[in-house]
PDB file of N, CA, C and O in Angstrom:
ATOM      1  N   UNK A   1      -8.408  21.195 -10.112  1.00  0.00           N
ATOM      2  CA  UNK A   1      -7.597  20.239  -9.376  1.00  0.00           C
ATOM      3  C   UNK A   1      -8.420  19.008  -9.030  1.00  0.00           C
ATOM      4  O   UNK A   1      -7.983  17.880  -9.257  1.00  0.00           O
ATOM      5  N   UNK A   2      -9.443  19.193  -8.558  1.00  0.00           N
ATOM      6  CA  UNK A   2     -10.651  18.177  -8.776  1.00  0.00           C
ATOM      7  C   UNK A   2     -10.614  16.906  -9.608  1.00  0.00           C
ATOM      8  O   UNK A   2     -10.663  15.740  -9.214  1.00  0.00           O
ATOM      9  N   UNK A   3     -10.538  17.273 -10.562  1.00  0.00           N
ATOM     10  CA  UNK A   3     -10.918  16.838 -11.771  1.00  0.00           C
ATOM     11  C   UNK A   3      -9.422  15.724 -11.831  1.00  0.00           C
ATOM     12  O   UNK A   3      -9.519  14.515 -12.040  1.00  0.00           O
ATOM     13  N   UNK A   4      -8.498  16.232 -11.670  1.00  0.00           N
ATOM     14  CA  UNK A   4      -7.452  15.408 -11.705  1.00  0.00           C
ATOM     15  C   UNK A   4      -7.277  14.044 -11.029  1.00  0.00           C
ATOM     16  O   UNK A   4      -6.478  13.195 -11.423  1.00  0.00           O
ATOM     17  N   UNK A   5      -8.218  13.887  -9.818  1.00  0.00           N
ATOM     18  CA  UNK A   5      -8.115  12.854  -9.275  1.00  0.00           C
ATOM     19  C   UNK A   5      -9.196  11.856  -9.617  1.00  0.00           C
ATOM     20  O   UNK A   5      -9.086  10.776  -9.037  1.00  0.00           O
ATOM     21  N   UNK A   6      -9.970  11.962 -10.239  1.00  0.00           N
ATOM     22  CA  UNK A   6     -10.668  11.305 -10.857  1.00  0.00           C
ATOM     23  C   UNK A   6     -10.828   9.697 -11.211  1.00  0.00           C
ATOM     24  O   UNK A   6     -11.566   8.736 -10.995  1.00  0.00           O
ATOM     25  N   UNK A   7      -9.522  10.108 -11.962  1.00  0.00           N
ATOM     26  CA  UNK A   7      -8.468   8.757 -12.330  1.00  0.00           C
ATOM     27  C   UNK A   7      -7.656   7.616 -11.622  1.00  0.00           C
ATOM     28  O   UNK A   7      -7.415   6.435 -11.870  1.00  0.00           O
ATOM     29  N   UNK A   8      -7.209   8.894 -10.197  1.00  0.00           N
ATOM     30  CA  UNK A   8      -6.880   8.217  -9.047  1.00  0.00           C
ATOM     31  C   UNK A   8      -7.594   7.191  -8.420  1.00  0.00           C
ATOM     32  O   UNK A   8      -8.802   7.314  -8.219  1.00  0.00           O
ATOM     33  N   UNK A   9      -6.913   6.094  -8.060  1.00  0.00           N
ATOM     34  CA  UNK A   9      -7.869   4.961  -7.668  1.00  0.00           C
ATOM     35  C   UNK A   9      -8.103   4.482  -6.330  1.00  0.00           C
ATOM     36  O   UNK A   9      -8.911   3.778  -5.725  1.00  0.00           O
ATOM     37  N   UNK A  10      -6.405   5.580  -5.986  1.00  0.00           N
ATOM     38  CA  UNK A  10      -5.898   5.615  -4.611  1.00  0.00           C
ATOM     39  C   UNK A  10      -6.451   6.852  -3.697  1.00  0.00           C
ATOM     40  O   UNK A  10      -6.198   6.992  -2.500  1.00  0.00           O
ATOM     41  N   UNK A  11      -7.230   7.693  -4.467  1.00  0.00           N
ATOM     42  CA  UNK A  11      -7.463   8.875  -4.122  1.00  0.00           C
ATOM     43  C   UNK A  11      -8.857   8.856  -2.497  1.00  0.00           C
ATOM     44  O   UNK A  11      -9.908   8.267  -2.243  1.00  0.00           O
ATOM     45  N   UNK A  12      -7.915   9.942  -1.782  1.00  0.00           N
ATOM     46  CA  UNK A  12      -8.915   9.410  -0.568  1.00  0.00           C
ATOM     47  C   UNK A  12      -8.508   8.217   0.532  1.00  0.00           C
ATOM     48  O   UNK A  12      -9.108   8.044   1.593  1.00  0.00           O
ATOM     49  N   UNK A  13      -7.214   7.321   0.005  1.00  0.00           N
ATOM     50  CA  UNK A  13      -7.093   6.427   0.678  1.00  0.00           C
ATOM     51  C   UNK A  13      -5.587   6.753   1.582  1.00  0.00           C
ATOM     52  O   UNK A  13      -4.520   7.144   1.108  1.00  0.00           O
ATOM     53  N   UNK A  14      -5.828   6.528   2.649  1.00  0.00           N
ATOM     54  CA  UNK A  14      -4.405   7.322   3.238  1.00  0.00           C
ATOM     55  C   UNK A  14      -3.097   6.028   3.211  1.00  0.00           C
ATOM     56  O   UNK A  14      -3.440   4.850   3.302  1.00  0.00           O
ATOM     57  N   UNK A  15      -1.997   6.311   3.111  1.00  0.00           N
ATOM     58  CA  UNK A  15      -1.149   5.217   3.332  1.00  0.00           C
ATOM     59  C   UNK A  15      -1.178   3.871   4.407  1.00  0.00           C
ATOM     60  O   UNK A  15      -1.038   2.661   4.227  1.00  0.00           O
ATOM     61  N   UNK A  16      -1.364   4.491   5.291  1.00  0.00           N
ATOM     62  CA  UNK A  16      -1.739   3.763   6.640  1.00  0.00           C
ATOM     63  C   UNK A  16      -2.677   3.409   6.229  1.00  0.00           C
ATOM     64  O   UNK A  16      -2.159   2.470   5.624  1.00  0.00           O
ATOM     65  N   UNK A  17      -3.780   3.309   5.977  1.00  0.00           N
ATOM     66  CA  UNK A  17      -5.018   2.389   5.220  1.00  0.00           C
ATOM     67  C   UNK A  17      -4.233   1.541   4.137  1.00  0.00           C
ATOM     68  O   UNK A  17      -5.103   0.760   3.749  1.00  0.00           O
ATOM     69  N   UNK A  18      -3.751   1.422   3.842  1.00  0.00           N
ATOM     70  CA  UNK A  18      -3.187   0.757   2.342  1.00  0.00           C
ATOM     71  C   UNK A  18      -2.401  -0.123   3.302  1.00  0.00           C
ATOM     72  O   UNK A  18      -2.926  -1.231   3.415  1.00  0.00           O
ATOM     73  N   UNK A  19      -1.269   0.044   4.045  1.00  0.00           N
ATOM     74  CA  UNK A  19      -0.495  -0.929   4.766  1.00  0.00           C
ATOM     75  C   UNK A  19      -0.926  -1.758   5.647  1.00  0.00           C
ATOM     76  O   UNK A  19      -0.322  -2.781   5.971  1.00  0.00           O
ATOM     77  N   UNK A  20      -2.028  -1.378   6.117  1.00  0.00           N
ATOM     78  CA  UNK A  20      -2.739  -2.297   7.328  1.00  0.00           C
ATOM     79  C   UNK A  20      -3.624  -3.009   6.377  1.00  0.00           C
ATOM     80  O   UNK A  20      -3.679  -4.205   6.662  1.00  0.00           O
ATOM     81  N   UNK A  21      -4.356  -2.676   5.315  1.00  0.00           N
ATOM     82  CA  UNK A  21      -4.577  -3.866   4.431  1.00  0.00           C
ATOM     83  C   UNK A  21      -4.087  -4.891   4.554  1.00  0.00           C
ATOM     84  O   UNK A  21      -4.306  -5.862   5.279  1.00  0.00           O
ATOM     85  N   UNK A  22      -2.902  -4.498   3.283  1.00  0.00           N
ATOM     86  CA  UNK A  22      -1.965  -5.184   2.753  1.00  0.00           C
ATOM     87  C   UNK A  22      -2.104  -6.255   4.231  1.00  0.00           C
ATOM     88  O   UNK A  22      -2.727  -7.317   4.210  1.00  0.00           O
ATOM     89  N   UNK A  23      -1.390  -5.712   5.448  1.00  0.00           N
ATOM     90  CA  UNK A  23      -1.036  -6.430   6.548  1.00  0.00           C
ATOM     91  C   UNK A  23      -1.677  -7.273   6.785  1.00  0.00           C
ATOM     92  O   UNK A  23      -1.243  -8.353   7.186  1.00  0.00           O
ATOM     93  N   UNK A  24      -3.343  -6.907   6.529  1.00  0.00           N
ATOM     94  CA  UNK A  24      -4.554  -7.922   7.260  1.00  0.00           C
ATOM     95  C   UNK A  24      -4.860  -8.597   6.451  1.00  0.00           C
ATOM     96  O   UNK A  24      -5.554  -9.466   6.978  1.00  0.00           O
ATOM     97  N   UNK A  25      -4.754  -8.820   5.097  1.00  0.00           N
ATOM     98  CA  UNK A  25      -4.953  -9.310   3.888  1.00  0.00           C
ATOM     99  C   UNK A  25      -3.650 -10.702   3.806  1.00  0.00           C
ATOM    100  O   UNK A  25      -3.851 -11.914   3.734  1.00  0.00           O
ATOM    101  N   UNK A  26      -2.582 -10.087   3.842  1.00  0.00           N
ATOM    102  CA  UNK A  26      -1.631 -11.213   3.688  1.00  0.00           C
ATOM    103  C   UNK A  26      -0.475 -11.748   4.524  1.00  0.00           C
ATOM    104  O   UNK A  26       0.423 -12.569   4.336  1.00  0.00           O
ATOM    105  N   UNK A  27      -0.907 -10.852   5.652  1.00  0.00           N
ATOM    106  CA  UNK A  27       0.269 -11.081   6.851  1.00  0.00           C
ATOM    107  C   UNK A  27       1.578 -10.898   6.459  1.00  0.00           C
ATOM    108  O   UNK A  27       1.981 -11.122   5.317  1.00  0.00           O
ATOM    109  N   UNK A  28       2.527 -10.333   7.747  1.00  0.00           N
ATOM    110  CA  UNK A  28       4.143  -9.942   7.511  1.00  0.00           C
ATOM    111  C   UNK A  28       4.706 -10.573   6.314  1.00  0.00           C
ATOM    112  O   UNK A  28       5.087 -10.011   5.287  1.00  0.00           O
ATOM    113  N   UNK A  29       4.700 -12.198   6.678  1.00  0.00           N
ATOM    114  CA  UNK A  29       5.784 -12.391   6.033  1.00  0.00           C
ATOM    115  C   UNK A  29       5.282 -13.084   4.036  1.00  0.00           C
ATOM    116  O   UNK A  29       5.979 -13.685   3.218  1.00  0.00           O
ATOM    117  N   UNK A  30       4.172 -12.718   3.982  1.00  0.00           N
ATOM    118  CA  UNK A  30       3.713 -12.672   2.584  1.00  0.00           C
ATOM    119  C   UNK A  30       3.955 -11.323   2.031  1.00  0.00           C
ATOM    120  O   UNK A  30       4.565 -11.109   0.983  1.00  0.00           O
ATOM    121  N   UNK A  31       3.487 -10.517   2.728  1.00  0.00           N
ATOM    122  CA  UNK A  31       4.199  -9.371   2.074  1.00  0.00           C
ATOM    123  C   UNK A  31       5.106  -9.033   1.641  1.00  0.00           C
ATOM    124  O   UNK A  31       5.222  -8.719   0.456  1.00  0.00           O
ATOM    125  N   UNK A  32       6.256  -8.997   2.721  1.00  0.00           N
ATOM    126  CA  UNK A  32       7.705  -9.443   2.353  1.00  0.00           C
ATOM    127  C   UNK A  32       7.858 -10.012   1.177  1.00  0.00           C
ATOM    128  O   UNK A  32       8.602  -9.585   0.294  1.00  0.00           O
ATOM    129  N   UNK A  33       7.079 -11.123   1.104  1.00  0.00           N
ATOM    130  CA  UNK A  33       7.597 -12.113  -0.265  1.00  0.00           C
ATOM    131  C   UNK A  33       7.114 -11.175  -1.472  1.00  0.00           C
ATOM    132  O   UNK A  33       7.682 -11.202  -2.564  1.00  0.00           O
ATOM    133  N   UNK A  34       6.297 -10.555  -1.262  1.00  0.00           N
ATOM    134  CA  UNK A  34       5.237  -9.370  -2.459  1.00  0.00           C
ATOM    135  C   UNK A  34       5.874  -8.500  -2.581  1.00  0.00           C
ATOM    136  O   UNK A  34       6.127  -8.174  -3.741  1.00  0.00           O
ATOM    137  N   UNK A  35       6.388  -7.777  -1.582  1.00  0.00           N
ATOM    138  CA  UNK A  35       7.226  -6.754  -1.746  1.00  0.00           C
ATOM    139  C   UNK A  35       8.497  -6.637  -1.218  1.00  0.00           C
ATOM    140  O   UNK A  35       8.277  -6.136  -0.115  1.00  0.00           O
ATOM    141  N   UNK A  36       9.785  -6.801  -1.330  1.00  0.00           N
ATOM    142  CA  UNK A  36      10.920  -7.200  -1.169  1.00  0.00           C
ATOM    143  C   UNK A  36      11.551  -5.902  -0.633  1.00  0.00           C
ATOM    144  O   UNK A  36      12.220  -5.148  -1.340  1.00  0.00           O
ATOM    145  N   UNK A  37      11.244  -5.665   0.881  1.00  0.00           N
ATOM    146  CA  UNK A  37      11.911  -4.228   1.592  1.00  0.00           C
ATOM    147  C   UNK A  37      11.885  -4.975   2.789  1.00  0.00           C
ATOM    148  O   UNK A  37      11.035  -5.804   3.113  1.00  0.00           O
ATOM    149  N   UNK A  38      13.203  -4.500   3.621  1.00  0.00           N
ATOM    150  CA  UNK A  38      13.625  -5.133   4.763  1.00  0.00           C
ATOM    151  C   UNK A  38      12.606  -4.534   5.921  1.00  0.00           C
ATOM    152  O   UNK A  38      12.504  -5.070   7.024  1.00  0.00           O
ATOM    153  N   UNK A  39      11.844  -3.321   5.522  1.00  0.00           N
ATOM    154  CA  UNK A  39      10.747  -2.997   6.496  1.00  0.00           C
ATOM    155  C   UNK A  39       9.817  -3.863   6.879  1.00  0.00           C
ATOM    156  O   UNK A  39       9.365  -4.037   8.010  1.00  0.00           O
ATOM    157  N   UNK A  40       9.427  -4.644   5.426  1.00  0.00           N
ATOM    158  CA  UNK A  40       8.358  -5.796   5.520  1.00  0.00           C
ATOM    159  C   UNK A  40       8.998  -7.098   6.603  1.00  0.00           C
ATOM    160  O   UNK A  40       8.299  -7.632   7.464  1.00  0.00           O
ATOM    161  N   UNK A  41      10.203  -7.390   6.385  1.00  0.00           N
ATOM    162  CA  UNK A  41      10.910  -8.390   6.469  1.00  0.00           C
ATOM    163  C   UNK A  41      11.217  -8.746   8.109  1.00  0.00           C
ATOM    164  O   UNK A  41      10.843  -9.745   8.724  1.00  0.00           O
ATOM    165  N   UNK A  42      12.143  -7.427   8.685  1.00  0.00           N
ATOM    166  CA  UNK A  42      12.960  -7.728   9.865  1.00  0.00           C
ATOM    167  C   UNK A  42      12.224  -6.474  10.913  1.00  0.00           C
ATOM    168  O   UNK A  42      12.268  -5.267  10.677  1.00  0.00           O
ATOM    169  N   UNK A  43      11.589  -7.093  12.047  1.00  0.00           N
ATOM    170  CA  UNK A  43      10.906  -6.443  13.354  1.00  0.00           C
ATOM    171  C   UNK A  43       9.467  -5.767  12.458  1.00  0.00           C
ATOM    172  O   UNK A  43       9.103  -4.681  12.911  1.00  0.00           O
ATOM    173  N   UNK A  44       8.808  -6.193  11.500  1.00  0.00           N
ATOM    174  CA  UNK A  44       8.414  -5.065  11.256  1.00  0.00           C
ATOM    175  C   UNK A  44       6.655  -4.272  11.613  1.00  0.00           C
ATOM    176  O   UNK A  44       5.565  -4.768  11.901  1.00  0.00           O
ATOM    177  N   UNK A  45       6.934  -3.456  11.492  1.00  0.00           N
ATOM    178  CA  UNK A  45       5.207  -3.080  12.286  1.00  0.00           C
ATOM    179  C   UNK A  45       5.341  -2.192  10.946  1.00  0.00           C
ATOM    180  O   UNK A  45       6.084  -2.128   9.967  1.00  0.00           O
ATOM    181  N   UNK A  46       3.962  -1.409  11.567  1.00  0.00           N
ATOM    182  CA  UNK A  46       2.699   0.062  10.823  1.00  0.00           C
ATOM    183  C   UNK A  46       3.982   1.092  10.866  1.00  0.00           C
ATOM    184  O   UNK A  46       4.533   1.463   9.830  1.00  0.00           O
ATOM    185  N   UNK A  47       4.319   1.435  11.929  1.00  0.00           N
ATOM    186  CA  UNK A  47       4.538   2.587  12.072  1.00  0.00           C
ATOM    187  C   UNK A  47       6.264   2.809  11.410  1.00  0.00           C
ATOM    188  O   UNK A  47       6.467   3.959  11.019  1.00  0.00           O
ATOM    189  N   UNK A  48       7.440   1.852  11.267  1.00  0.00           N
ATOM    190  CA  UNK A  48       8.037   1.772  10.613  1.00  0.00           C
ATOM    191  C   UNK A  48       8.211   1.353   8.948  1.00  0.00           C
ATOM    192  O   UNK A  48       9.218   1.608   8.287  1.00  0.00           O
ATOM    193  N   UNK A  49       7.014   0.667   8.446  1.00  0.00           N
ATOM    194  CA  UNK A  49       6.748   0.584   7.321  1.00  0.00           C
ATOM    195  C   UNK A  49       6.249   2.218   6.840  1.00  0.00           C
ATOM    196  O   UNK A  49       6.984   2.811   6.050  1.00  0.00           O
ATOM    197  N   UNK A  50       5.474   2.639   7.151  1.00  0.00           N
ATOM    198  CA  UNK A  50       5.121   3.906   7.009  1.00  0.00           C
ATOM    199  C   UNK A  50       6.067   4.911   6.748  1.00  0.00           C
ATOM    200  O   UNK A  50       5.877   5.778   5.895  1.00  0.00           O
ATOM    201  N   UNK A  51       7.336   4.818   7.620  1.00  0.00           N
ATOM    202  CA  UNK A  51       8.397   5.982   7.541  1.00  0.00           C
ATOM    203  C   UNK A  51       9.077   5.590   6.809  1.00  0.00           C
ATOM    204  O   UNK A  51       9.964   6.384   6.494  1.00  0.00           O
ATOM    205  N   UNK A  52       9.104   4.409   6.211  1.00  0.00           N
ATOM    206  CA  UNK A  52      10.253   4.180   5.253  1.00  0.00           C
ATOM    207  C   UNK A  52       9.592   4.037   4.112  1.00  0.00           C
ATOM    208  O   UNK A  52      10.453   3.918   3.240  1.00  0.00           O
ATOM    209  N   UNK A  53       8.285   3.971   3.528  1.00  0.00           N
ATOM    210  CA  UNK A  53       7.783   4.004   2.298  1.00  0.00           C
ATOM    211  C   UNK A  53       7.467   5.519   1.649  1.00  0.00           C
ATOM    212  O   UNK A  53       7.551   5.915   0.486  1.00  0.00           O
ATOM    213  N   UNK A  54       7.013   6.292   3.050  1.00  0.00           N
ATOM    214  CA  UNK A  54       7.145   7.885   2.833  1.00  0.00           C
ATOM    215  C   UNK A  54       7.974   8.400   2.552  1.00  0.00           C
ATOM    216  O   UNK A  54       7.586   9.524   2.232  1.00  0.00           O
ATOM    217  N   UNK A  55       9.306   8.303   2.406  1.00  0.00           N
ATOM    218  CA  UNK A  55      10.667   8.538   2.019  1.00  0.00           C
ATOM    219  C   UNK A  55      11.383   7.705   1.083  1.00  0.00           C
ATOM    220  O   UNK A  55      12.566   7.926   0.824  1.00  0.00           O
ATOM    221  N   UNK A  56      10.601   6.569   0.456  1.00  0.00           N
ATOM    222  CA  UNK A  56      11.156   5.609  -0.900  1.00  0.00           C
ATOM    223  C   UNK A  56      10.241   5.595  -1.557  1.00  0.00           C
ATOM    224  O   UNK A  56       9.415   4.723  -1.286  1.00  0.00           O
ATOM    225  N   UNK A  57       9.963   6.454  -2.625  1.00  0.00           N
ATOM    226  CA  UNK A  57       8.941   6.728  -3.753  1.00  0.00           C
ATOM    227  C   UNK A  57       9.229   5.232  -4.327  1.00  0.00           C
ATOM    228  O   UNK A  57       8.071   4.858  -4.510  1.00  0.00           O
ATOM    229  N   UNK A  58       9.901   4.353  -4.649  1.00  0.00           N
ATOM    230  CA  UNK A  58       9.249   3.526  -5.198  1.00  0.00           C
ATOM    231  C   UNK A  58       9.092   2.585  -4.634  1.00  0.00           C
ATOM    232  O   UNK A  58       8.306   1.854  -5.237  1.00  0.00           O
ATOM    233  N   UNK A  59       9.603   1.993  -3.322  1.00  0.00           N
ATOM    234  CA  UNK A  59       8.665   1.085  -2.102  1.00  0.00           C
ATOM    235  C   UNK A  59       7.675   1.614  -2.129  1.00  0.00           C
ATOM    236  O   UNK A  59       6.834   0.822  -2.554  1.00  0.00           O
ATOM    237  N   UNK A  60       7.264   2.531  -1.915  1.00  0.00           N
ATOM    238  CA  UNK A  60       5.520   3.016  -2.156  1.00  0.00           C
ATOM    239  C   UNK A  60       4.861   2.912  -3.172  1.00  0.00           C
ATOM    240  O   UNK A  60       3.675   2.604  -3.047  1.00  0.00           O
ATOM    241  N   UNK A  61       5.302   3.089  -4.220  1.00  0.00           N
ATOM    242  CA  UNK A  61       4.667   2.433  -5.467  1.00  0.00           C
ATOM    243  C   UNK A  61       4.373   1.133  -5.655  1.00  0.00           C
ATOM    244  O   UNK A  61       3.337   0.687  -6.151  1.00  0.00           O
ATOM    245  N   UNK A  62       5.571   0.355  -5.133  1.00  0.00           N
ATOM    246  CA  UNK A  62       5.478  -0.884  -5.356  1.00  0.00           C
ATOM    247  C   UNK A  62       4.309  -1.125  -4.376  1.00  0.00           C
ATOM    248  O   UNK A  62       3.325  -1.582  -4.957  1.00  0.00           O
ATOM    249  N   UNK A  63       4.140  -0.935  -2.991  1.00  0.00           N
ATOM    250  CA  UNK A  63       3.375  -1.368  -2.115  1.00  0.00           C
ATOM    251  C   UNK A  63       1.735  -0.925  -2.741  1.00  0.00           C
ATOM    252  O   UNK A  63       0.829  -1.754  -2.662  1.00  0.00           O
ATOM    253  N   UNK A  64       1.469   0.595  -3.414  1.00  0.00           N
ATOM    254  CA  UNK A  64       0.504   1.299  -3.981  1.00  0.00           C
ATOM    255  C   UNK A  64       0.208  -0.305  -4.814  1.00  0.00           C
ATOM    256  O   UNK A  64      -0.548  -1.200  -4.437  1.00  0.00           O
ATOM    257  N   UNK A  65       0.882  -0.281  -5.755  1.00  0.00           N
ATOM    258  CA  UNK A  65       0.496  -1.293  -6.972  1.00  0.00           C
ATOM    259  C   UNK A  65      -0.060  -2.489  -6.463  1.00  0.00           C
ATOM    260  O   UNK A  65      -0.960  -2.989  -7.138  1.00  0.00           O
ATOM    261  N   UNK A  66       0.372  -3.212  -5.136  1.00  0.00           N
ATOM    262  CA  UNK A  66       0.522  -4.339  -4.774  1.00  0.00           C
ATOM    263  C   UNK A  66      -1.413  -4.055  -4.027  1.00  0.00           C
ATOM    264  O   UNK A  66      -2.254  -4.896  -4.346  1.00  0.00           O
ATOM    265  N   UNK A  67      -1.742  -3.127  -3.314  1.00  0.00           N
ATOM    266  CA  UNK A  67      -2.867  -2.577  -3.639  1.00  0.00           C
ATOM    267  C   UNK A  67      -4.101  -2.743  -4.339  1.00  0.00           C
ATOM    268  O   UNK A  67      -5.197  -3.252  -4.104  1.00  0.00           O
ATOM    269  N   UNK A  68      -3.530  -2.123  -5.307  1.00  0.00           N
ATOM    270  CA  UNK A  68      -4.577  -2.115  -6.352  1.00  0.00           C
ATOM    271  C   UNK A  68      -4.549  -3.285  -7.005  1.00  0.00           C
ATOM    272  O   UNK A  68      -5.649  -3.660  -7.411  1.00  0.00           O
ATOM    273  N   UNK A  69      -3.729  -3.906  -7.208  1.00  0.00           N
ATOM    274  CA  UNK A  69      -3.549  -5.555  -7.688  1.00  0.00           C
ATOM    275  C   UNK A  69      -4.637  -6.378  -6.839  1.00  0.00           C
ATOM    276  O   UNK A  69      -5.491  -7.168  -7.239  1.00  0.00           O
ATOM    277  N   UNK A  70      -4.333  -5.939  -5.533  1.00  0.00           N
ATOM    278  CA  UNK A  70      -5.273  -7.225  -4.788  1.00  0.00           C
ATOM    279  C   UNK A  70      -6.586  -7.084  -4.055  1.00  0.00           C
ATOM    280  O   UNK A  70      -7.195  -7.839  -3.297  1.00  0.00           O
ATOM    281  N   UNK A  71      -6.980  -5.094  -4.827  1.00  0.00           N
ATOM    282  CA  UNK A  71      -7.938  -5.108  -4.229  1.00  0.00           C
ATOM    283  C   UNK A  71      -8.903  -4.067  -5.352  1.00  0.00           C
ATOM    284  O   UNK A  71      -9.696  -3.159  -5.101  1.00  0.00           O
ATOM    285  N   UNK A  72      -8.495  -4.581  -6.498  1.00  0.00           N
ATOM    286  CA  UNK A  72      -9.136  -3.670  -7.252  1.00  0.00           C
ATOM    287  C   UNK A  72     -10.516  -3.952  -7.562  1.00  0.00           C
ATOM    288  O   UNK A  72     -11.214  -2.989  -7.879  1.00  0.00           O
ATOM    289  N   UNK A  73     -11.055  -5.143  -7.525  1.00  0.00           N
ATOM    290  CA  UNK A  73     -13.067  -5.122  -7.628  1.00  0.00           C
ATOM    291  C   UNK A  73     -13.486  -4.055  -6.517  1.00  0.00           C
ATOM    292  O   UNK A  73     -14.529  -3.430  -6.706  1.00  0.00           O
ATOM    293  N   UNK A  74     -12.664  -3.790  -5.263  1.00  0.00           N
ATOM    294  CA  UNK A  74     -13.166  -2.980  -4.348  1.00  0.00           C
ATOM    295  C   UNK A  74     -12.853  -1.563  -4.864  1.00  0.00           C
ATOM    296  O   UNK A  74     -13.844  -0.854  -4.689  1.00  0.00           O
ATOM    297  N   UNK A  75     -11.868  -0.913  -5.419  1.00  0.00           N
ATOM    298  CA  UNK A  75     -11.706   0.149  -5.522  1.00  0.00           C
ATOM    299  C   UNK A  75     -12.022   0.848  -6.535  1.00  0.00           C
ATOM    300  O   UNK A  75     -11.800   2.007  -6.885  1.00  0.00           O
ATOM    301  N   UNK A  76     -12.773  -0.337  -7.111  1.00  0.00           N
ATOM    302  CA  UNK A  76     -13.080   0.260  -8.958  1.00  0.00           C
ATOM    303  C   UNK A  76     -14.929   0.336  -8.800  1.00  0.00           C
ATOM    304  O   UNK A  76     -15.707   1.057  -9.426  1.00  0.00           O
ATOM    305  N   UNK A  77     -15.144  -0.424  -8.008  1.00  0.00           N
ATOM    306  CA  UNK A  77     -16.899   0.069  -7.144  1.00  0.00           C
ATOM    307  C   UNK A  77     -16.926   0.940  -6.205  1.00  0.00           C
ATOM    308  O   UNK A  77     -17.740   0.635  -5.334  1.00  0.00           O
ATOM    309  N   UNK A  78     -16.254   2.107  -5.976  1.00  0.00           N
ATOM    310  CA  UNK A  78     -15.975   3.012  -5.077  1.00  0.00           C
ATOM    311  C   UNK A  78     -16.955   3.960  -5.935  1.00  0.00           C
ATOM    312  O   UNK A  78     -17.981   4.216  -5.305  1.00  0.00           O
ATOM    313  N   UNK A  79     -16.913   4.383  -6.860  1.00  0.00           N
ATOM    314  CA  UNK A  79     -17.126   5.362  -7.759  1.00  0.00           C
ATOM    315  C   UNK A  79     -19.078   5.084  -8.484  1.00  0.00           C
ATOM    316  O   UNK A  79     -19.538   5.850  -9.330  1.00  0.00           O
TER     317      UNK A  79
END
């Protein structure tokens, strides 16, 4: 099972680390524009982005991707 994550780039990184990035990296309403979910958009914080990306496999992907897009020299020198 090990071995499987290997590849993972995300591996080790908890969601809540990934969103408060994103957050501190490009602020609310850039995100929004990056990723097009009314979580990003209207009132939105950590703790409601969180519950609604944990339950929309592909808002989380999209947000995952958006990630690794903007922070991949860092996550590819992890290793």
């Amino acid at each position: 099972m090990h071995t499987q994550q290997l590849n993972n780039p995300l591996h080790g990184l908890t969601l809540a680390h990934i969103v408060e990035q994103l957050v501190a990296h490009y602020g609310w309403d850039q995100l929004a524009q990056k990723v097009n979910i009314n979580c990003f958009k209207t009132d939105p914080s950590v703790k409601s982005s969180l519950k609604f990306l944990r339950r929309t496999p592909w808002a989380r992907a999209e947000a995952e991707q958006l990630y690794l897009a903007t922070f991949a020299r860092y996550t590819q020198g992890q290793r």
